[in-house]
C-alpha positions as CSV (number, residue, x, y, z in Angstrom):
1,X,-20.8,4.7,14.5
2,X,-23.0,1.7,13.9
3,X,-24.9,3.4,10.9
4,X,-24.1,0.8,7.7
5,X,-22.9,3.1,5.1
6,X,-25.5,4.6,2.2
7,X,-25.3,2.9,-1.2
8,X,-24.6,6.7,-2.9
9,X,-21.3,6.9,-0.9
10,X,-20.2,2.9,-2.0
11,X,-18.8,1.9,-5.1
12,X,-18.8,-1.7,-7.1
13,X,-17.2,-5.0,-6.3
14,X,-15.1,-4.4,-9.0
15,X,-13.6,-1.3,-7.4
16,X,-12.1,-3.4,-4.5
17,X,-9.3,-4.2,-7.7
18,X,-8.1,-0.9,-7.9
19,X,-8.2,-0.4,-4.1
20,X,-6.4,-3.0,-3.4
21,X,-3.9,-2.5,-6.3
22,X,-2.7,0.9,-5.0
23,X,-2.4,0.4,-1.5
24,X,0.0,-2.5,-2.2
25,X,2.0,-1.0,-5.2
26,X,3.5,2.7,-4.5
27,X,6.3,4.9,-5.1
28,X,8.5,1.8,-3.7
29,X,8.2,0.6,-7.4
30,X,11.4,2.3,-8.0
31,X,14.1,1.5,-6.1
32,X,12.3,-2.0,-4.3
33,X,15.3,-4.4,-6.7
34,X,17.7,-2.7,-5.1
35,X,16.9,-3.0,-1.6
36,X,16.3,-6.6,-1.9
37,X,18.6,-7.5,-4.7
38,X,21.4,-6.5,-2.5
39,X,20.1,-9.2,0.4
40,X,19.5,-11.8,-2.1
41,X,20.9,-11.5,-5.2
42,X,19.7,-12.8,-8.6
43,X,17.4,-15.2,-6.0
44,X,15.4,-12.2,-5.1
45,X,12.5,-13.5,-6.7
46,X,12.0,-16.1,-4.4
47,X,12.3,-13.6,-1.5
48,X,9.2,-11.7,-3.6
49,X,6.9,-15.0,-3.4
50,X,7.4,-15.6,-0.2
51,X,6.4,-11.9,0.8
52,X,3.2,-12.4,-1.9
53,X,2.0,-15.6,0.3
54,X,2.1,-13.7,3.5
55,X,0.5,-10.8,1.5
56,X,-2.6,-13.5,0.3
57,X,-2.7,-14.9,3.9
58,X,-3.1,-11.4,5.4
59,X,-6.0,-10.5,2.9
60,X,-7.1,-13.5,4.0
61,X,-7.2,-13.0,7.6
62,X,-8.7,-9.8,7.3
63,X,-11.5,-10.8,5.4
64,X,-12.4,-13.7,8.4
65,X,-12.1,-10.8,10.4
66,X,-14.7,-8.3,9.2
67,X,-17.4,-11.5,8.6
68,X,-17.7,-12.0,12.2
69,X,-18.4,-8.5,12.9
70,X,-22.2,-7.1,13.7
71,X,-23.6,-5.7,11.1
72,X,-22.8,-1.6,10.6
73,X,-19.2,-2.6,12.3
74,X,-17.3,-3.5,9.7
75,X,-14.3,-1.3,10.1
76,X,-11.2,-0.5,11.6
77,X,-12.6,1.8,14.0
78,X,-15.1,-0.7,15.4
79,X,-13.3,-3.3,15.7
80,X,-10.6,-1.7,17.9
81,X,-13.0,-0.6,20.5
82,X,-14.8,-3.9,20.0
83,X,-11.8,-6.1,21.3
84,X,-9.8,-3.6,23.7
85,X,-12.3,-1.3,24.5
86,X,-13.1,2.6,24.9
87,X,-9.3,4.0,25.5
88,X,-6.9,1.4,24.4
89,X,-9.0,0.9,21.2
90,X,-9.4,4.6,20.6
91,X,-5.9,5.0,21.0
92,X,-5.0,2.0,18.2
93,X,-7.4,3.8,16.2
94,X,-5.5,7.6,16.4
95,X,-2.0,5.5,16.1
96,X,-3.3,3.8,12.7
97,X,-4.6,7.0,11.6
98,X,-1.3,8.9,12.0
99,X,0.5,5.7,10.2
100,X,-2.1,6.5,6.9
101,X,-0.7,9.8,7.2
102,X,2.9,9.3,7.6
103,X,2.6,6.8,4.5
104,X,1.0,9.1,2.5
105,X,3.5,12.0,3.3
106,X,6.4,9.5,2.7
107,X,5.3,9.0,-0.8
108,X,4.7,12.6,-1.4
109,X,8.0,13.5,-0.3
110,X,9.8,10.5,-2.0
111,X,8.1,11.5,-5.4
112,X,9.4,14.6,-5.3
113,X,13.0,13.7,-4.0
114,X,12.8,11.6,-7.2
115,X,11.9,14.9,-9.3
116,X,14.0,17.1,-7.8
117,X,17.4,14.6,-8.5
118,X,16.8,13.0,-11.5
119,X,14.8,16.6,-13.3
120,X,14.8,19.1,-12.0
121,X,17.9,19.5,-9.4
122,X,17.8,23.8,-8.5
123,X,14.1,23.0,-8.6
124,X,12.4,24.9,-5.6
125,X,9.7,22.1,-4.0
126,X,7.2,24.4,-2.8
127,X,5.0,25.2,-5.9
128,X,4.4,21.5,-7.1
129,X,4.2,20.6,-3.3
130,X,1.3,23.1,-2.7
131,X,-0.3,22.1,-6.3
132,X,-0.3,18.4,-5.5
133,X,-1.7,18.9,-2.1
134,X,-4.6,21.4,-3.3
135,X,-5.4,18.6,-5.9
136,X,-5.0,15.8,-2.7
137,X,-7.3,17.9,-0.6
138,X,-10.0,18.0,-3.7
139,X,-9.9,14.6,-4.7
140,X,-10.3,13.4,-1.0
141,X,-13.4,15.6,-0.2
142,X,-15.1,14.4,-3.3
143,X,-15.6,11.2,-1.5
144,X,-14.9,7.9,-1.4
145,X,-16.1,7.5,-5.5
146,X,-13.9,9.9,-6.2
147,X,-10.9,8.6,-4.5
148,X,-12.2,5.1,-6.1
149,X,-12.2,6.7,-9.6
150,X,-8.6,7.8,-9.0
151,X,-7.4,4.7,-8.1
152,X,-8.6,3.2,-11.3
153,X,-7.0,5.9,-13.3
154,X,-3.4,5.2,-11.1
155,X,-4.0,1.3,-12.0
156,X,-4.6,1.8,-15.6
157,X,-1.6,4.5,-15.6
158,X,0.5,1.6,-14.1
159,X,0.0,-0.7,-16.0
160,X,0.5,0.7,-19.6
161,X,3.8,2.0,-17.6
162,X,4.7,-1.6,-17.4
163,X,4.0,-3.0,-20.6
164,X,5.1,-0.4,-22.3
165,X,8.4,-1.1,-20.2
166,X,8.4,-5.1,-21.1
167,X,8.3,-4.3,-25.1
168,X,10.7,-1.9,-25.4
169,X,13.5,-3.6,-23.4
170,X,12.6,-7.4,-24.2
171,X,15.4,-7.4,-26.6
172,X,18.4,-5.9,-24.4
173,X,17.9,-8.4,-21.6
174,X,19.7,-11.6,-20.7
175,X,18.4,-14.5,-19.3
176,X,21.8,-16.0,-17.5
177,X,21.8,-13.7,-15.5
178,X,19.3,-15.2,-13.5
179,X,21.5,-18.4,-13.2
180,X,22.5,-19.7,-10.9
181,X,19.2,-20.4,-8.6
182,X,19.1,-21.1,-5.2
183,X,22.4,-19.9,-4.3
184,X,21.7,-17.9,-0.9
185,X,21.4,-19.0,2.5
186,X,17.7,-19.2,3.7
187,X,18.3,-16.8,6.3
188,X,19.1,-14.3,3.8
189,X,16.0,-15.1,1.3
190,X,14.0,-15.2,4.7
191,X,15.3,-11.3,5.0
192,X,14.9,-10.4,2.3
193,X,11.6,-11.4,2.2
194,X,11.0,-8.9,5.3
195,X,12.5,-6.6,3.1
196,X,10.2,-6.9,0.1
197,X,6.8,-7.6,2.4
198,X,7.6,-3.7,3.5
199,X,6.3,-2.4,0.0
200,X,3.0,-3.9,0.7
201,X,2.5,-1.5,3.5
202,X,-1.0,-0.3,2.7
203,X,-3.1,-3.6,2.5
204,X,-4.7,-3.4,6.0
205,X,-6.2,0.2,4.9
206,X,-9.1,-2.8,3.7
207,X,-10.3,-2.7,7.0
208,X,-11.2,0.8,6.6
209,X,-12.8,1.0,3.2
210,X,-14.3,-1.9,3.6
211,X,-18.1,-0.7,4.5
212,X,-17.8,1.1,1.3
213,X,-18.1,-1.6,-1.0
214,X,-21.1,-3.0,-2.8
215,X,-21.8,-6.8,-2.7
216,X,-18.8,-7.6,-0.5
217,X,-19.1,-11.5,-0.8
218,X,-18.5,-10.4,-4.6
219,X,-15.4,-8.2,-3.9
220,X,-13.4,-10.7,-2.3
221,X,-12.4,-12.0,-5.5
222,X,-11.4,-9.2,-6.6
223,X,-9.2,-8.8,-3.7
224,X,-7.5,-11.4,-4.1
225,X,-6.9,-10.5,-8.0
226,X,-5.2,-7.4,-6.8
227,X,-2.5,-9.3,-5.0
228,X,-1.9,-11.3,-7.6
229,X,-1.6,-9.4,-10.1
230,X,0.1,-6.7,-8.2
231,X,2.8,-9.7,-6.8
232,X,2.9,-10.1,-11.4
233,X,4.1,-6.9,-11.9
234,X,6.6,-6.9,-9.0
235,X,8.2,-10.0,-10.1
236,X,7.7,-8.7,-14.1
237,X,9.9,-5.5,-13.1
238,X,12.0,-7.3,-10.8
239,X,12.8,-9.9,-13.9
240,X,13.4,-7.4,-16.1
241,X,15.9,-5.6,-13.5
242,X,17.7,-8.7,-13.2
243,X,18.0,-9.8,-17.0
244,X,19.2,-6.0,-17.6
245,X,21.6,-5.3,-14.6
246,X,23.8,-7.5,-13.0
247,X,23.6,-7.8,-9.4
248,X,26.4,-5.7,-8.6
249,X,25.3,-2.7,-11.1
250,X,22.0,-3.4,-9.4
251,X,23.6,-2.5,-5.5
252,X,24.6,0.6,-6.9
253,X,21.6,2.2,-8.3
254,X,19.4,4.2,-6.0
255,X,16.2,3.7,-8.6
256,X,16.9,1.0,-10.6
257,X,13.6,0.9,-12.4
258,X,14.0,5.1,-13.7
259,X,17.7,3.9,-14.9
260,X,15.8,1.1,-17.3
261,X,13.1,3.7,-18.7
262,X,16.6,6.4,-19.3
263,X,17.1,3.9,-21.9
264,X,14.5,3.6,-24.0
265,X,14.2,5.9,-26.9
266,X,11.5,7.1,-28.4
267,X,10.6,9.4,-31.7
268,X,11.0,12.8,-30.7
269,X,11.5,12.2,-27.0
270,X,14.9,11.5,-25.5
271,X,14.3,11.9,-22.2
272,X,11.3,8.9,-21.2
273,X,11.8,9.1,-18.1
274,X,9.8,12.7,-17.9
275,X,6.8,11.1,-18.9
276,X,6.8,8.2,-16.8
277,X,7.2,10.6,-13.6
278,X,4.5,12.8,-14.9
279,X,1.9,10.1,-15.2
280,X,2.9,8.6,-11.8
281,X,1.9,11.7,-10.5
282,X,-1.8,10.0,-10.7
283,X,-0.8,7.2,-9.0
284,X,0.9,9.1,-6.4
285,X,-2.7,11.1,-5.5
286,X,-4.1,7.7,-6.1
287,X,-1.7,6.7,-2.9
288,X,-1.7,9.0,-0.8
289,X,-5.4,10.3,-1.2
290,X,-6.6,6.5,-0.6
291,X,-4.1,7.1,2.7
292,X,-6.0,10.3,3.9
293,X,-9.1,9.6,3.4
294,X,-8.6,6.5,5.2
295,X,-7.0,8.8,8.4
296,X,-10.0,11.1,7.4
297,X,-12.6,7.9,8.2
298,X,-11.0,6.8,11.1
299,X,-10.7,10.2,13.1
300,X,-14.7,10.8,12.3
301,X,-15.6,7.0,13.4
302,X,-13.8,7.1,16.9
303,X,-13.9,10.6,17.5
304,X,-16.8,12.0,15.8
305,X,-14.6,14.7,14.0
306,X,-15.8,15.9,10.5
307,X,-14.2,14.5,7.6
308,X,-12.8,18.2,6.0
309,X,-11.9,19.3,9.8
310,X,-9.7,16.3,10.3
311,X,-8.8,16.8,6.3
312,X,-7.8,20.2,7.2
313,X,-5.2,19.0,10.6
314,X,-3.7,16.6,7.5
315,X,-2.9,19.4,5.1
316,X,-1.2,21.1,8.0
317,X,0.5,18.4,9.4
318,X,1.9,18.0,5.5
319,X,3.0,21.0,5.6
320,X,4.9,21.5,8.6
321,X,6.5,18.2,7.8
322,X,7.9,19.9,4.7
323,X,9.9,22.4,6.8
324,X,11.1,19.0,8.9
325,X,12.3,16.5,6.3
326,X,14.4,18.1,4.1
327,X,17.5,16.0,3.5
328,X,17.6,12.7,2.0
329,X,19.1,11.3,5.4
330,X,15.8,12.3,6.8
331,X,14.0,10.8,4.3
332,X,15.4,7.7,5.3
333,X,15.1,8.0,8.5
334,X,11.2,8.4,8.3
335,X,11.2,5.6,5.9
336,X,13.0,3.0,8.6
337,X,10.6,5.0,11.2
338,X,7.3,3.6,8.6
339,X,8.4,0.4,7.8
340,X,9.0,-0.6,11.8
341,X,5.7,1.0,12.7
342,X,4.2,-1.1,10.0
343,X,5.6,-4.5,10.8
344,X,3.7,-4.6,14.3
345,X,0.6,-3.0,12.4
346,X,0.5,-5.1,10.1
347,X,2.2,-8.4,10.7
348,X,2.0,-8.6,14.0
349,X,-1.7,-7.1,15.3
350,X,-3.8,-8.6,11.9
351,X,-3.2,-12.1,13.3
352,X,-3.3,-10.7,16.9
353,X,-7.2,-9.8,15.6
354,X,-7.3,-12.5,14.0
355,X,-7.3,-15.0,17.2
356,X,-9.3,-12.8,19.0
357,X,-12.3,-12.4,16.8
358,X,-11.7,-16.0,16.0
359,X,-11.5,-17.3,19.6
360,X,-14.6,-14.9,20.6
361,X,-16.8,-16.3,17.6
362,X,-16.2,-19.8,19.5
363,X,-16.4,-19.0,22.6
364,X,-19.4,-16.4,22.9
365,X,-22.1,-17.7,25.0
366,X,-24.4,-18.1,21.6
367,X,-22.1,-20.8,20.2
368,X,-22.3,-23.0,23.2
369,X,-25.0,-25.7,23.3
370,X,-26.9,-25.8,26.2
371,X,-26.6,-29.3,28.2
372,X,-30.3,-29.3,28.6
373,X,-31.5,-29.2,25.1
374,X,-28.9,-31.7,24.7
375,X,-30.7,-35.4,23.7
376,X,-27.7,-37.2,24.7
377,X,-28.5,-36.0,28.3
């Protein structure tokens, strides 16, 4: 468990970009405007900065967190035995590990909810369920580098998505309808704000890959990078939303940002929207591979259980959710179910870390000065 990781299995500072990038922006790219767009209106995008500094103070946080640890304990896994010892911390460590995989089975299933309304509605899920798990189960026993590479490929996907989005609908959007600003209560921006922080679910899987990165002074930078510039292309599609809806049209779309790419036309395609879904497809095994192998790591650090073993209980706990969430009520439901779980992962036991590894950096025995070697004395 306290074995530092060999440099075949780690990737480049640069990587820490891409990992970062996809565990903050997922499936909830679609439909996030209209979640918080009907808290806060056309001053949602205050409600989005406000989740992107507790996003940078989080990174933050977490970073303090894994320099105080001994060497070859840099991870989740460690760290929870470390500061509530053998059972409670193994028991964080199995409850993190089934959040990863509820995550990642929450965007599966929205991805295809998303396929089967707006595509292909008589569509029987089975076969692309099966196909994008056997490709899941692939890409996460390649490794670490190959869940790396992937994530590159769902960046790079994502973000000629956006552009591509920004040119083609610059001219049909209207900039008054941003006016007028600052017309909500503080309570609700301060909701919203809950609201939008939700879609960065993902960022504490850091504390799991973590050990896996080359450098790591280096890769800090490029943490931070991947917030902002994932924060960019939140607020770019929220602006966009809001200079192309109204607020009220807004509330009533489900998936606000499919209903802007219906529009666009292109030479000998009518329907865009069927190739933006296909290439999110690698961005959705960019997310929730990331998500399993990080449930993967976790399960083999605490419990000593072999990567395609615990791999294998993940595939099978996929499927049998398949048979359980079947209705778009449930879908929901699990959703609300994520979300809660991840506020008290996230927001609430980070900084509970934090002060502990802080307060145990000052206050170990090490760090106080004996009174004898004092020359005051």
């Amino acid at each position: 468990m306290n074995r530092p990781v060999s440099d075949k299995f780690t990737v480049s500072p640069i990587h820490m970009f891409f990992l970062i990038y996809v565990s903050l922006v997922g499936i909830g790219m679609m439909s996030f405007q209209h979640d918080i767009v009907s808290i806060a209106g056309s001053d949602a995008w205050m409600a989005t900065l406000l989740s992107l500094l507790v996003v940078f103070v989080l990174i933050w946080m977490m970073f303090r967190i894994l320099e105080v640890q001994r060497p070859g304990e840099e991870h989740l896994a460690a760290i929870n035995r470390r500061y509530f010892g053998k059972f409670l911390g193994m028991t964080l460590n199995i409850v993190f590990a089934l959040y990863f995989v509820m995550g990642a089975f929450y965007a599966f299933r929205f991805y295809l909810e998303v396929i089967q309304v707006w595509i292909f509605p008589l569509m029987n899920l089975w076969p692309i369920s099966l196909l994008i798990l056997a490709l899941a189960y692939y890409m996460v026993t390649g490794g670490f580098q190959t869940v790396a590479a992937i994530c590159f490929w769902g960046a790079v996907f994502m973000l000629i998505f956006v552009v591509s989005q920004v040119v083609m609908v610059f001219p049909y959007l209207h900039g008054r309808n941003l006016l007028p600003v600052y017309v909500h209560q503080t309570s609700e921006l301060i909701q919203a704000s809950r609201t939008m922080s939700q879609q960065f679910l993902g960022c504490e899987m850091l504390l799991v890959f973590y050990p896996y990165i080359q450098s790591r002074e280096k890769s800090r930078k490029w943490a931070y990078w991947a917030v902002a510039h994932s924060g960019f292309v939140y607020l770019l599609v929220l602006f966009i939303s809001l200079t192309y809806f109204t607020p009220n049209q807004m509330e009533e779309l489900l998936w606000p940002t499919l209903s802007i790419i219906s529009m666009i036309e292109l030479p000998l395609m009518q329907r865009t929207e069927y190739m933006v879904l296909t290439l999110w497809l690698v961005k959705l095994l960019a997310n929730i591979g990331l998500a399993i192998w990080a449930s993967c790591q976790l399960l083999k650090k605490d419990m000593n259980i072999k990567p395609r073993v615990g791999l294998g209980w993940i595939m099978g706990i996929f499927i049998a959710l398949m048979f359980l969430v079947t209705k778009p009520n449930q879908l929901k439901l699990m959703s609300v179910l994520y979300n809660h779980i991840g506020e008290y992962l996230v927001f609430l036991f980070i900084p509970l870390l934090f002060i502990l590894s802080q307060a145990l950096r000052i206050w170990k025995p090490g760090n106080k000065k004996s009174t004898a070697d004092d020359p005051s004395t």
